[in-house]
PAGUMI-378204 format. One line per field, with one value per residue: x, y, z of N, C-alpha, C in turn; residue in three letters. Coordinates in Angstrom, 2 decimals, padded with zeros to 5 digits. Each point is the difference from the previous one (the first is absolute). Layout:
N
n_u: X/...
n_v: Y/...
n_w: Z/...
ca_u: X/...
ca_v: Y/...
ca_w: Z/...
c_u: X/...
c_v: Y/...
c_w: Z/...
resn: Ala/...
END
This chain:
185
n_u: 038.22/000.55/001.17/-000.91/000.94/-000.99/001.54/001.23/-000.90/-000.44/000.39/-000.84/001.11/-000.70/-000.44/-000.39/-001.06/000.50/-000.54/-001.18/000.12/-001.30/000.39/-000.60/-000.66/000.89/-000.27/-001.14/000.00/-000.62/-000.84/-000.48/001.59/-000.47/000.68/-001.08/000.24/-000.50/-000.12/001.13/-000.12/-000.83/-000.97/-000.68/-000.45/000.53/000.91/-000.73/-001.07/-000.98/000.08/000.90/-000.20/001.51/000.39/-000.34/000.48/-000.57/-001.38/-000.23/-000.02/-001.19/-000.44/-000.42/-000.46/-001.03/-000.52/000.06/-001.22/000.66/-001.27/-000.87/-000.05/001.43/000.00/-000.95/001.23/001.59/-000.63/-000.08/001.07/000.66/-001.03/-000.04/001.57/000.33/-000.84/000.51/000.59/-000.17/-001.10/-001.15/000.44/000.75/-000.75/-001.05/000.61/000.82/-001.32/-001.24/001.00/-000.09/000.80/-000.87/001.04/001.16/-001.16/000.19/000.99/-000.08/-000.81/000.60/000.48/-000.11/-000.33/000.86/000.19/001.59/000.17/000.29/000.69/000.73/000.72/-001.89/-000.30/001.19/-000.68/-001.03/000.68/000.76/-001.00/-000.33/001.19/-000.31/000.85/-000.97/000.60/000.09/001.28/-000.65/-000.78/001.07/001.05/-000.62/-000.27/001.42/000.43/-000.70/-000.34/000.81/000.20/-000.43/000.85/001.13/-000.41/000.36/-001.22/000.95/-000.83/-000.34/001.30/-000.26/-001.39/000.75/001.20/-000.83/-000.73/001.17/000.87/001.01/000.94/-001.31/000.03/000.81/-000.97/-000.74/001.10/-000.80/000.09/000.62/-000.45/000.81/-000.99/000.70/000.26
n_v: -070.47/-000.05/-000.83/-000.08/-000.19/-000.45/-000.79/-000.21/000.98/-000.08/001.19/000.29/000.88/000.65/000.65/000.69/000.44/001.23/000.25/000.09/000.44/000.28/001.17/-000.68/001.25/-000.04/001.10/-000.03/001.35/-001.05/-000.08/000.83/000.94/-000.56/-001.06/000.07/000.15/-001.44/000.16/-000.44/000.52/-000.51/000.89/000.09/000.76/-000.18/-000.81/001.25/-000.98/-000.67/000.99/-000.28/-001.97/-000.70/-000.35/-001.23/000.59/001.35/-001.00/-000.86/001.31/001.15/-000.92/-000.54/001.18/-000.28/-000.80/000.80/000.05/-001.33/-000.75/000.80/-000.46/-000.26/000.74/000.29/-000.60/000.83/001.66/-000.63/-000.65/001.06/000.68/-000.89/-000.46/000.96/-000.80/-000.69/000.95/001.03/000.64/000.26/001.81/-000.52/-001.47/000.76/000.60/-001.15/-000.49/000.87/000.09/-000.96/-000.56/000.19/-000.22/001.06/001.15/-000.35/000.13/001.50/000.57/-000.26/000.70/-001.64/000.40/000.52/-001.44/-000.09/001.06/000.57/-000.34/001.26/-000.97/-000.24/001.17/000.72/-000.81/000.88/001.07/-000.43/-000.86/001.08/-000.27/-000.41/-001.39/000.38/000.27/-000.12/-000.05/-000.98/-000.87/000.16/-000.05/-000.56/-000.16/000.32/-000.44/-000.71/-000.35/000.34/-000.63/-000.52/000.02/001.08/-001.00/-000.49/000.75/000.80/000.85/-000.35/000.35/000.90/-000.21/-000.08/000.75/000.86/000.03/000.16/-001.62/000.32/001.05/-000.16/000.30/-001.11/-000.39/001.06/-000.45/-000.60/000.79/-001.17/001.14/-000.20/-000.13/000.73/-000.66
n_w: -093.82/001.10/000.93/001.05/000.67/000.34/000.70/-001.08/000.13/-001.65/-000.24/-001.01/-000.05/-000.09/-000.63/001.16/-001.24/-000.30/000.84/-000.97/000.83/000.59/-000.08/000.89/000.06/001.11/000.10/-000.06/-001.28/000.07/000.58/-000.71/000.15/000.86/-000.97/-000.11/001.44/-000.09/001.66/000.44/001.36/-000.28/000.99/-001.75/-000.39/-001.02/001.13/000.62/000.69/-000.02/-000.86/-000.85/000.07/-000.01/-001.26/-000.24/-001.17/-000.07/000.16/-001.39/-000.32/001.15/-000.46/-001.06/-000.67/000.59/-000.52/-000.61/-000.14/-000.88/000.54/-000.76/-001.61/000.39/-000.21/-000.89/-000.66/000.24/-000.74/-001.05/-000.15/000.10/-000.77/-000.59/000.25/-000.05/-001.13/000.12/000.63/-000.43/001.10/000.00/000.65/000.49/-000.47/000.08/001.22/000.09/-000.06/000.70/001.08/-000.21/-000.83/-001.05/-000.21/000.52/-000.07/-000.59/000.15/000.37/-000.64/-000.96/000.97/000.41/000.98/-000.14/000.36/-000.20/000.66/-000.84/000.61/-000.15/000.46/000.93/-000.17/000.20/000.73/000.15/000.11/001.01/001.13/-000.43/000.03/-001.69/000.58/000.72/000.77/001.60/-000.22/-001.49/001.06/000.60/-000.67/-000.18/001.01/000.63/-001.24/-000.19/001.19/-000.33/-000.43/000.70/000.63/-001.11/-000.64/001.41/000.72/000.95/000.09/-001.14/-000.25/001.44/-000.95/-001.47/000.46/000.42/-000.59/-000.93/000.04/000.96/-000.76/-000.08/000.95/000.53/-000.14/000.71/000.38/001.14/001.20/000.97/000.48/001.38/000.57/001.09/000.71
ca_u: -000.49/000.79/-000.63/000.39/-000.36/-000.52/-000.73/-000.49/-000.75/-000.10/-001.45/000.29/-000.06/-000.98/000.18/-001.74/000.26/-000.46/-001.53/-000.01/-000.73/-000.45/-000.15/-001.37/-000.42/-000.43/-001.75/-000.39/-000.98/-001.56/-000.15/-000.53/001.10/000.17/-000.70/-000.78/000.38/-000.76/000.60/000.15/-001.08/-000.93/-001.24/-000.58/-001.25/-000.80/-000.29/-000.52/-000.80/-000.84/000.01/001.12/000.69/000.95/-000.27/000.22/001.16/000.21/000.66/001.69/001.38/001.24/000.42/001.18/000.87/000.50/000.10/001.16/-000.17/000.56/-001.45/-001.26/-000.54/000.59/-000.42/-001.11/-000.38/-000.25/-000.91/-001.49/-000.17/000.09/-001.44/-001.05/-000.30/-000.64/-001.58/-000.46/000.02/-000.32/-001.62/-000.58/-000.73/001.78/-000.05/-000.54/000.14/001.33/-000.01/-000.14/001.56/000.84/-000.55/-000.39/000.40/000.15/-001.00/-000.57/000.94/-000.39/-001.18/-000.47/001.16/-000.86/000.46/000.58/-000.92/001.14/001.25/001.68/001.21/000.52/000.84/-000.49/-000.70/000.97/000.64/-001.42/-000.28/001.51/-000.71/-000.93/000.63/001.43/001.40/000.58/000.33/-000.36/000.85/000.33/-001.51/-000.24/000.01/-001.68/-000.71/000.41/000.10/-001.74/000.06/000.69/-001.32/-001.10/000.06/-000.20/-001.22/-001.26/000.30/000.56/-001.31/-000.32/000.92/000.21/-001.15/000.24/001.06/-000.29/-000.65/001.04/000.41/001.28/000.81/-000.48/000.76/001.38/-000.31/-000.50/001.31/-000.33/000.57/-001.44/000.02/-000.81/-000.29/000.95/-000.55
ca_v: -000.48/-000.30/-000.89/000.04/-001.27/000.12/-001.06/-001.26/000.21/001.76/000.76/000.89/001.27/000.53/001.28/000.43/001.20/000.90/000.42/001.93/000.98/001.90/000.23/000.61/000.93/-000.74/000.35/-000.16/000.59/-000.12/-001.70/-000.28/-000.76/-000.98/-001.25/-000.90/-001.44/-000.71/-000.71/-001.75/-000.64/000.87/-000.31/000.93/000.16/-000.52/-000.87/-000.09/-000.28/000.71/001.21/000.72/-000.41/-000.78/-001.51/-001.18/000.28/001.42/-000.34/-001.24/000.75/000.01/-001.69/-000.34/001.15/-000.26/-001.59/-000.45/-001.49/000.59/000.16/000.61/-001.36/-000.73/000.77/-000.44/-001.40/000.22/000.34/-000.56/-001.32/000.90/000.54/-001.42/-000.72/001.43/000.49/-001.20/000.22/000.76/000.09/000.89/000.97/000.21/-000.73/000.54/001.66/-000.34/-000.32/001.33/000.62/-000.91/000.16/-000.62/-001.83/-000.37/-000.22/-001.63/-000.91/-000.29/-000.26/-001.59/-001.24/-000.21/000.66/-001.14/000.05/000.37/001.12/-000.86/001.01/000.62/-001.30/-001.62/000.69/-000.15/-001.50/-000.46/001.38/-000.77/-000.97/000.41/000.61/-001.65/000.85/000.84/-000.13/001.07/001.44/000.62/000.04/001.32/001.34/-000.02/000.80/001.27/000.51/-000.17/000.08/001.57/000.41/-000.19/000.90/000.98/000.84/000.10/000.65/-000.60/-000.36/-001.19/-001.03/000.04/-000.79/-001.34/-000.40/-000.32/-001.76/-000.99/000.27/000.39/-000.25/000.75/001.62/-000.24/-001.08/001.02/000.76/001.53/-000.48/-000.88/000.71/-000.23/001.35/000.13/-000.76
ca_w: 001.26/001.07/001.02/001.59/000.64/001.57/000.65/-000.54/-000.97/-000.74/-000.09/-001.58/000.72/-000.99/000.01/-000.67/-000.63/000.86/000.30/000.50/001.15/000.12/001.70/000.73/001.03/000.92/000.60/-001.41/000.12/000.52/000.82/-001.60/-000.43/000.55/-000.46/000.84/000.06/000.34/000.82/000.21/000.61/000.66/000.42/-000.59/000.57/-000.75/000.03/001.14/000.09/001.55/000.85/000.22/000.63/-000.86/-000.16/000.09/-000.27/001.19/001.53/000.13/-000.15/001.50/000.66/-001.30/000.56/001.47/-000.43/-001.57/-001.16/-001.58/-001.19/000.46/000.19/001.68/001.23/-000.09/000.84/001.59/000.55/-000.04/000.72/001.54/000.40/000.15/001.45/001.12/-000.08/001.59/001.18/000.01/000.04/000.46/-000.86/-000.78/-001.05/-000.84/000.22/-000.78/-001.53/-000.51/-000.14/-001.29/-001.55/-000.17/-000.44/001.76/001.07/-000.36/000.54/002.08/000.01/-000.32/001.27/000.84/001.80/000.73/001.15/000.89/-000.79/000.48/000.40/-001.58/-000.10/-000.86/-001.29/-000.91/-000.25/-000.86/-001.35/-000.73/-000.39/-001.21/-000.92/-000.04/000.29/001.02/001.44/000.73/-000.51/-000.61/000.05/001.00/-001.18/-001.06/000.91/000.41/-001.14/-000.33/001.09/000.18/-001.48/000.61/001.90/-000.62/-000.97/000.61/001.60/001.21/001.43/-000.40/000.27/001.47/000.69/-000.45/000.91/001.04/000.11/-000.54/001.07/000.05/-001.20/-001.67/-000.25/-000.92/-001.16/-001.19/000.09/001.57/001.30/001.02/001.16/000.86/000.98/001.08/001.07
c_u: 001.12/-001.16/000.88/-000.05/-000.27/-000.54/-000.60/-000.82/000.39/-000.85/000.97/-000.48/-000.95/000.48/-001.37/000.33/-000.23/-001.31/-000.27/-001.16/-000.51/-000.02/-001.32/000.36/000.05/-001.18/-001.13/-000.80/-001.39/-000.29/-000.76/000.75/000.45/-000.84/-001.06/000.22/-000.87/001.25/-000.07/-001.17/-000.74/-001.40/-000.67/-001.20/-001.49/000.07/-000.06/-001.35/-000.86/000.37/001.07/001.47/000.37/-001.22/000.70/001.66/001.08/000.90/000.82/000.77/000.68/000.10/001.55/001.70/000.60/000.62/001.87/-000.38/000.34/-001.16/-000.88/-000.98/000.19/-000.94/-001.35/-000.71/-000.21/-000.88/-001.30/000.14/000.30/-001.10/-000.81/000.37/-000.22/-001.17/-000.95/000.29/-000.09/-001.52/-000.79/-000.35/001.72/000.48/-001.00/000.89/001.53/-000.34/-000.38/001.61/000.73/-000.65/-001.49/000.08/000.42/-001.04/-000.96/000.84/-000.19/-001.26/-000.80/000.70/-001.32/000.65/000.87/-000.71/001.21/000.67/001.27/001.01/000.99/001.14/-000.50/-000.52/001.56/000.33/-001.25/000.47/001.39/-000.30/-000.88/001.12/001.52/001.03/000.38/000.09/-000.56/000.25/-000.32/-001.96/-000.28/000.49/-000.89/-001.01/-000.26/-000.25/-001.44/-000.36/000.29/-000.63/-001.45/-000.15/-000.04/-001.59/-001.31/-000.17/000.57/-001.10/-000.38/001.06/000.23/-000.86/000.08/000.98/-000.90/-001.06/001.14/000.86/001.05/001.02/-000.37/000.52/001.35/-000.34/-000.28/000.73/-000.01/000.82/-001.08/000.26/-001.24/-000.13/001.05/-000.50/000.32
c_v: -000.77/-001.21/000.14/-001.89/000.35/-001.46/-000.92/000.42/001.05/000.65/001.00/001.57/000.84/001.35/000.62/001.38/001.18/000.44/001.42/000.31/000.56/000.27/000.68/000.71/-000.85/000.39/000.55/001.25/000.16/-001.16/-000.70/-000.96/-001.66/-001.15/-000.91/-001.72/-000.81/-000.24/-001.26/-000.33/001.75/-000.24/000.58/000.18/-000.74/-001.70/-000.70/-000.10/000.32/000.88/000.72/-001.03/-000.58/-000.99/-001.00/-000.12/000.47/-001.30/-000.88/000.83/-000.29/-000.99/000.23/000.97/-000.53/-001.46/000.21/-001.09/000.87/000.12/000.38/-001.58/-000.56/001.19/000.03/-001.63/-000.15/000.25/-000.62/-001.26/000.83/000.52/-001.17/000.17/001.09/000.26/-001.04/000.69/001.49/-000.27/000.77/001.04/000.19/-000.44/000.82/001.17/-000.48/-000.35/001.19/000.65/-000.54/000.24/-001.11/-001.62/-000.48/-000.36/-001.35/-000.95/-000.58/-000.35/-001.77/-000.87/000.13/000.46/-001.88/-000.08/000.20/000.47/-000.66/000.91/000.22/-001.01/-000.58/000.76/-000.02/-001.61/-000.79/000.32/-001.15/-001.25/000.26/000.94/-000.88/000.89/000.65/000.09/000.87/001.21/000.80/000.61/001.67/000.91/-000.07/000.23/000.87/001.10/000.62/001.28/001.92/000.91/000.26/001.05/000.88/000.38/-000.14/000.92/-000.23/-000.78/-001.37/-001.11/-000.35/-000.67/-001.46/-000.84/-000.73/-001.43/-001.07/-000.14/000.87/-000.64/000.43/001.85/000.25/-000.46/001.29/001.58/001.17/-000.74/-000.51/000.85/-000.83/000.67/-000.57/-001.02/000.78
c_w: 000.67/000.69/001.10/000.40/001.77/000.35/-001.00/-001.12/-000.74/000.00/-000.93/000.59/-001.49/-000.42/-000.78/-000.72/001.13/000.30/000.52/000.89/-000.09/001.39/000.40/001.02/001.58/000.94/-001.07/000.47/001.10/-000.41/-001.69/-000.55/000.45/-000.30/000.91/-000.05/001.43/001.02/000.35/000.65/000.74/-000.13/-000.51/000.34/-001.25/000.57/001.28/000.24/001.65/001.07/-000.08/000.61/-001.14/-000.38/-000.03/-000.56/000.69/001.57/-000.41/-000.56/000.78/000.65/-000.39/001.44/001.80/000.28/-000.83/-000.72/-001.24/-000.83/001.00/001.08/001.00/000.96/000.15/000.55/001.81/000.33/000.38/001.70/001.59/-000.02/000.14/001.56/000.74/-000.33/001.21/000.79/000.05/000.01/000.22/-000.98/-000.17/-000.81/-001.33/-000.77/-000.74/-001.41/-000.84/-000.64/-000.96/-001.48/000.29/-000.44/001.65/000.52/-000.99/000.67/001.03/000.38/-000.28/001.27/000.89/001.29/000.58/001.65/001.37/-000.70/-000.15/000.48/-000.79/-000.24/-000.95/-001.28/-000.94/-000.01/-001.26/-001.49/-000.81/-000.81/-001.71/-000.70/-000.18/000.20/001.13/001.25/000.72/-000.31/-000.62/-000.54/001.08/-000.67/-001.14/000.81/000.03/-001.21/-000.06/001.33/000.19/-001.33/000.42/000.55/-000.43/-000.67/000.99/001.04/000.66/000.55/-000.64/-000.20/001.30/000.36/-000.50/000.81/001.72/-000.53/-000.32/001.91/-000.01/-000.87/-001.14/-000.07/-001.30/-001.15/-000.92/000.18/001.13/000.62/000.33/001.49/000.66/001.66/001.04/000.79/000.89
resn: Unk/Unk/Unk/Unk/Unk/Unk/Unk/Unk/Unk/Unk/Unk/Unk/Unk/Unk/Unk/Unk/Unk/Unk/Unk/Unk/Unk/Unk/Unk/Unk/Unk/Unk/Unk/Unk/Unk/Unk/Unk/Unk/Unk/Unk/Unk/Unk/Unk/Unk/Unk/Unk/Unk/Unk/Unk/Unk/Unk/Unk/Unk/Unk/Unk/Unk/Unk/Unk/Unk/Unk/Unk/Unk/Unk/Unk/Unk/Unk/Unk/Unk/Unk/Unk/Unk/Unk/Unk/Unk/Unk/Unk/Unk/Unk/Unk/Unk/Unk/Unk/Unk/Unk/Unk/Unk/Unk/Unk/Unk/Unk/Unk/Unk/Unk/Unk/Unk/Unk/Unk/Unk/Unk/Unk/Unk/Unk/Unk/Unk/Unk/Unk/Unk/Unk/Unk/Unk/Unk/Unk/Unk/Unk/Unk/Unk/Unk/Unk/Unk/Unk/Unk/Unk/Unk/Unk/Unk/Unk/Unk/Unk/Unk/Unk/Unk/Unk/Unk/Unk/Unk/Unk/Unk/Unk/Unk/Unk/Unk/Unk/Unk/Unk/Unk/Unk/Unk/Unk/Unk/Unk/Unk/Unk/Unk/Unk/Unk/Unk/Unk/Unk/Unk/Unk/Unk/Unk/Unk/Unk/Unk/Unk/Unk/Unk/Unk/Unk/Unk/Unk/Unk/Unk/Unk/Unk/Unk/Unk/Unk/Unk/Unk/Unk/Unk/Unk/Unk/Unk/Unk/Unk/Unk/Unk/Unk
END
């Protein structure tokens, strides 16, 4: 065994025994041939619930995924404390028809929020959501939102996210990742 010096330090150069190979076929016969393997993430169908929609997992995945939180857990946390405060202000048969759309643990979420009695404007809502989560700033409360928020937008109707948008004031569009279009004057 030999030594290298790099910068002060050694490091003992090794010499591993030889290692033998087999060579595999690079396209395999038929698809038989091909080891079954469990993908990283995906939406199985064994763990999907009412009706055919993600569950509760399923959605802090794609939290997790849109967010970049390093734990499920962090994202789940978002989630829960961004559906609480969008379960106040969302009302009506859009508030039903969103909890129907969500997993079942979401639509508890939203569901247990009493109707706030003034909406807030999507500022004072990412300034609420910052306030209920340690640590964090505006900044960094509108990309957990947002995170939460576009997750949403995806697993629900247009027509029912277009009708949730219209009772929230102006700004909640961005929040759940649309354009805020407004008509020509």
């Amino acid at each position: 065994m030999t030594a290298t010096t790099v910068h002060s330090v050694t490091v003992p150069r090794v010499t591993l025994p030889s290692v033998t190979t087999t060579k595999v076929p690079s396209t395999p016969t038929s698809a038989a041939a091909l080891p079954h393997r469990e993908p990283a993430f995906d939406l199985p169908a064994q763990r999907r619930t009412r009706g055919g929609e993600p569950d509760w997992t399923d959605l802090t995945e794609r939290v997790r995924d849109a967010g970049q939180y390093p734990t499920r857990a962090e994202a789940e946390r978002v989630t829960r404390i961004v559906l609480s405060a969008l379960g106040g202000h969302v009302t009506a048969d859009e508030r039903v028809e969103l909890a129907r759309a969500l997993p079942e643990e979401a639509a508890r979420v939203i569901a247990s929020q009493i109707p706030v009695t003034r909406p807030l404007t999507a500022a004072e809502f990412v300034e609420a959501v910052a306030a209920r989560i340690d640590g964090s700033t505006p900044a960094t409360a509108r990309w957990d939102v947002s995170s939460v928020l576009s997750v949403v937008a995806d697993l629900i109707d247009t027509d029912l996210l277009t009708r949730i948008l219209a009772q929230l004031p102006s700004g909640y569009a961005l929040l759940f990742g649309r354009a805020e279009l407004s008509p020509a004057q």
